[in-house]
C-alpha angles and dihedrals in degrees: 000000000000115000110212120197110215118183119211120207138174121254131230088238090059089252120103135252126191133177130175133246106230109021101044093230119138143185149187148208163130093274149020083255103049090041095050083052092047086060095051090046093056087043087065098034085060091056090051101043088052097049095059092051098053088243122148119234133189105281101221076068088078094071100293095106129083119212115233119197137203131176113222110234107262096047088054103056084045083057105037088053095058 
């Protein structure tokens, strides 16, 4: 199983972003959580995409990976205070 390290961050705009380290997949929202399932979306997208084109893809991508988060500091006091 691939372990795959995503940091979440807030945004200037109040919303959340977060990307991961080693997969270059990103994602964005309102909240941790809408960001966290962004990620997730473009993760799938990137399976399907790639699957009509004939493209090859990592294959933890087809459900052999963990997600691992981390809120960047100062996210996380932001959070931690609310």
């Amino acid at each position: 199983m691939k372990t795959i390290y995503a940091t979440i961050e807030r945004a200037s705009d109040g919303g959340y972003g977060v990307y991961t380290a080693n997969g270059g997949f990103t994602g964005m929202g309102d909240t941790i959580e809408e960001a966290k399932d962004s990620l997730r979306e473009t993760m799938r997208l990137q399976v399907e995409v790639s699957k009509e084109d004939g493209v090859a893809y990592p294959a933890y991508l087809d459900g052999g990976y963990e997600i691992i988060y981390n809120l960047d500091i100062q996210s996380f006091l932001e959070f931690a205070g609310t």
